[in-house]
C-alpha positions in Angstrom: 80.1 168.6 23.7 76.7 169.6 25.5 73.8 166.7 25.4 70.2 168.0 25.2 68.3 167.3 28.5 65.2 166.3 28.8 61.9 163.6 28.2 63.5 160.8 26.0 60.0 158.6 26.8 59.7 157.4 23.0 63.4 156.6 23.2 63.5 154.7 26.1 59.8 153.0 25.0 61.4 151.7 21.5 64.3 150.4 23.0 62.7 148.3 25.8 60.5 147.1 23.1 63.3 145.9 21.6 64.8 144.2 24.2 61.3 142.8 25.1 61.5 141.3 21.1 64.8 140.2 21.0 64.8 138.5 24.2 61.8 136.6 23.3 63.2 136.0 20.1 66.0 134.7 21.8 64.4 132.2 24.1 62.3 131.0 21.5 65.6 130.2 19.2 67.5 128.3 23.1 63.6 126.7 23.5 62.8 128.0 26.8 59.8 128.9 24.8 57.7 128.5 22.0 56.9 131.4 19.8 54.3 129.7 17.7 51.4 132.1 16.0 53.2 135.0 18.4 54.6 136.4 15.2 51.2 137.2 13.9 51.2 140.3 16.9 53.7 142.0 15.5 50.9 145.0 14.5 51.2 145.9 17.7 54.5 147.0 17.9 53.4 149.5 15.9 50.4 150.1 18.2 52.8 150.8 21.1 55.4 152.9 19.5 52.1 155.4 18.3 51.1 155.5 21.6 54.4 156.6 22.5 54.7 159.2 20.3 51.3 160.4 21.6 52.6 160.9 24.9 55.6 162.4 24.0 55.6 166.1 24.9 55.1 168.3 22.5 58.4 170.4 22.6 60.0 167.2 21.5 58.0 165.4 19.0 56.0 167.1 16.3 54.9 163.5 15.7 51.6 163.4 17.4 49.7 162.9 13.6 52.3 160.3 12.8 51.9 158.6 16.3 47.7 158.4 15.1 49.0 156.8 12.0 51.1 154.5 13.4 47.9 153.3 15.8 45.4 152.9 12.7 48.1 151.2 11.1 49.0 148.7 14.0 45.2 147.9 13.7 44.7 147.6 10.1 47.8 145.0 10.2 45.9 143.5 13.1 43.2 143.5 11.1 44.9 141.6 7.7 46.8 139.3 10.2 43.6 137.8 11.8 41.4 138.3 8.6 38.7 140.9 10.6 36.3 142.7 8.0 38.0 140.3 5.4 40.5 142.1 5.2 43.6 140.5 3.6 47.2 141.9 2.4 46.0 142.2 -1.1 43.0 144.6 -0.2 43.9 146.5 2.5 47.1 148.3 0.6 44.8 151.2 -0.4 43.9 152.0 3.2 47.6 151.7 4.3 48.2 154.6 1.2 45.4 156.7 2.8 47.0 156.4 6.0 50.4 158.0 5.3 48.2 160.8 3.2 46.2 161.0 6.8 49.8 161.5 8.2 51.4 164.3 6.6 47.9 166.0 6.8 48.1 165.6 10.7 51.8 166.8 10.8 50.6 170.0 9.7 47.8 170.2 11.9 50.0 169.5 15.0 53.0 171.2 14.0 51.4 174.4 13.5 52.3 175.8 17.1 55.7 174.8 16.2 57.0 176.9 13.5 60.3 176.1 12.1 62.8 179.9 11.8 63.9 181.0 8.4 67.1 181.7 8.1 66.4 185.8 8.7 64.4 185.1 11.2 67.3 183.2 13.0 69.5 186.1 12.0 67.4 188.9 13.9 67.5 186.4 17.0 71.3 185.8 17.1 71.8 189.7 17.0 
């Protein structure tokens, strides 16, 4: 069995984010600390994990649009948590709809270099 070599940077980012979560998560659940109003951060999980993807290179993740998305949507969740623009959970849905939209439109703008072989095209190579 061969592994694919290689960047794994959003890999390795999303898992020490979730070591940096659950250990803090941890302590907060022995009391070595307090997580009180913490919780209300959590948008920027999602800020970090666009980034991520952002800086991913591009032979490995077509997800650059999505890792845009993922950023506007760690702030507008920023945004509800903290009430900025008065925006609240109840209001702000539609953007978070607009959003996705905004993210399958970038997936095709940044996937274009990246063309996925049909199956005769896969054909000519393999002979």
């Amino acid at each position: 069995m061969t592994r694919k070599s290689g960047p794994h940077y959003p890999r390795i980012v999303t898992g020490l984010m979730l070591m940096a979560i659950g250990l803090a998560f941890f302590l907060d659940r022995t009391a070595l600390i307090s997580l009180d109003g913490w919780w209300r951060l959590w948008p920027v999980s999602l800020i970090v994990i666009g980034v991520g993807q952002l800086l991913a290179p591009r032979c490995e993740s077509r997800g650059q649009g999505w890792g845009i998305v993922m950023i506007l949507e760690g702030f507008l969740f920023l945004g509800v948590q903290f009430g900025w623009l008065g925006l609240t959970w109840k209001n702000s849905w539609p953007m978070l709809v607009m959003l996705v939209g905004l993210g399958f439109i970038l997936d095709v703008i940044f996937s274009r270099g990246h063309s996925i072989p049909t199956e005769s095209e896969e054909g000519k190579n393999h002979v």
